[in-house]
C-alpha positions in Angstrom: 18.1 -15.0 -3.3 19.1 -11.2 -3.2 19.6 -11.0 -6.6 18.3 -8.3 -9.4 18.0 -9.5 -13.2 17.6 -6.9 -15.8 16.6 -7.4 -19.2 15.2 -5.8 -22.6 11.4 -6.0 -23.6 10.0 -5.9 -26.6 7.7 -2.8 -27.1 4.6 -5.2 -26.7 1.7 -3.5 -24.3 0.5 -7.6 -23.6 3.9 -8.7 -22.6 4.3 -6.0 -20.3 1.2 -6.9 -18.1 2.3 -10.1 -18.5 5.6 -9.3 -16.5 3.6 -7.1 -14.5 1.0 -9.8 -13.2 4.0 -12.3 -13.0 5.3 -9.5 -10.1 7.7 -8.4 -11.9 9.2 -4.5 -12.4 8.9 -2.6 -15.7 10.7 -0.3 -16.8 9.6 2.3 -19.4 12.6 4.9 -20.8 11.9 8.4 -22.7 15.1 9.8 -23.4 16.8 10.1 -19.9 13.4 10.1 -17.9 12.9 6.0 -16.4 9.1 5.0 -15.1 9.0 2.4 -13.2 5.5 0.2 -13.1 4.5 -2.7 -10.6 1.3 -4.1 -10.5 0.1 -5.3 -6.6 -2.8 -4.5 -4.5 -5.3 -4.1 -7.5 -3.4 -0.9 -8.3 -0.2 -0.1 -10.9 2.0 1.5 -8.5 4.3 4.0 -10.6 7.6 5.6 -10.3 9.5 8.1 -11.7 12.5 9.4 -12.2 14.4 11.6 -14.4 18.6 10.8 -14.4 20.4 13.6 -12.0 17.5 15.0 -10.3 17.8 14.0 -6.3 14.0 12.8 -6.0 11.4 11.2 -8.3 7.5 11.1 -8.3 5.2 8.5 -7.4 1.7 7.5 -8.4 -0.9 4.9 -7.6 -3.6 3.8 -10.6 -6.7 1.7 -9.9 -6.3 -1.1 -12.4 -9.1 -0.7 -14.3 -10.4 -0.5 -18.3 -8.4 3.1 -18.7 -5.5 2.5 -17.1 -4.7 -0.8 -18.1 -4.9 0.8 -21.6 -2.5 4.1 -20.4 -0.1 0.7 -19.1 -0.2 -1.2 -22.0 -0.1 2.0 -24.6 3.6 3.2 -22.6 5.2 0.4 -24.9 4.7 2.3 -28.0 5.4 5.6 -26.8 8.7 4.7 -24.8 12.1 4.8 -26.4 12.4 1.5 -24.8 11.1 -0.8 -22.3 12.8 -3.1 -19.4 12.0 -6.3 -17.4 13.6 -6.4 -14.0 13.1 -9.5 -12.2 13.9 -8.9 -8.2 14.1 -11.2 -5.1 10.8 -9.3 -3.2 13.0 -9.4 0.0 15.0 -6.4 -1.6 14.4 -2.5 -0.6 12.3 -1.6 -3.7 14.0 2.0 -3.6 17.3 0.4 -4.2 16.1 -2.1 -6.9 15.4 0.8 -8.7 18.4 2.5 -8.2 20.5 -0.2 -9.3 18.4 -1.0 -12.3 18.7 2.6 -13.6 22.2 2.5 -12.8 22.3 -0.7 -14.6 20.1 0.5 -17.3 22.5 3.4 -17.9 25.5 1.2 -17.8 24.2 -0.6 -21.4 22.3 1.8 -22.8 23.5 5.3 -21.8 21.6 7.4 -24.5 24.2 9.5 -25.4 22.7 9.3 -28.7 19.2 10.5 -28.2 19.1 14.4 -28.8 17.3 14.0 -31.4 14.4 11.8 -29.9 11.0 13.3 -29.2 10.5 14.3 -25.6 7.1 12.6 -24.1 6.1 13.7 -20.8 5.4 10.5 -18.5 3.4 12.5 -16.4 1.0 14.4 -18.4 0.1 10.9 -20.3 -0.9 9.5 -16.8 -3.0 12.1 -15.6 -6.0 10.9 -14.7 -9.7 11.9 -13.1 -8.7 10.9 -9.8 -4.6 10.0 -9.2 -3.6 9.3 -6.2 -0.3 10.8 -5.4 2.3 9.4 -3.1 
């Protein structure tokens, strides 16, 4: 299949575990900083990236009452939320590197200056993150 389909979500916490349980990607945008969300081996698996930097951060949560809550409460608090659909054979680094670059191609944010600024990373912190 080799193919990658990105779409718009509506910021709804539910529909995004939906996607998430269906094995999809999600995509949640502050300003020019992308998260990226996957749910698989019992965990939400989380990347991010902020647009020009050469590296990103990753994070594993168990998914459990608290962060299932932190997931579904990133729909509210993110300018805006994706769906990427993927063929699972794909190199998931490039997935995400085309998405953003996709991403950035219809929505480049050239617009947001006056958006608040939410920190991805202090909202996930947690008792016991594991880092990656």
């Amino acid at each position: 299949m080799e193919e990658i389909s990105l779409d718009m979500l509506p910021k709804d916490g539910e529909r995004m575990l939906a996607e998430l349980a269906a094995g999809n990607m999600v995509v949640a945008r502050s300003k020019n900083d992308f998260l990226y969300i996957l749910d698989f081996d019992d965990q939400f698996h989380m990347f991010s990236h902020t647009v020009g930097a050469p590296g990103g951060g990753q994070r594993q949560f168990p998914k459990d009452e608290k962060y299932t809550a932190t997931v579904r409460n990133l729909a509210t608090i993110s300018d805006a939320v994706f769906l990427v659909e993927y063929d699972k054979s794909l190199n998931l680094y490039g997935v995400m590197y085309t998405a953003e670059e996709g991403f950035l191609q219809m929505f480049p944010g050239d617009d947001r200056d006056s958006d608040g600024v939410i920190d991805f990373g202090e909202d996930l912190e947690g008792e016991n993150p594991q880092r990656g």
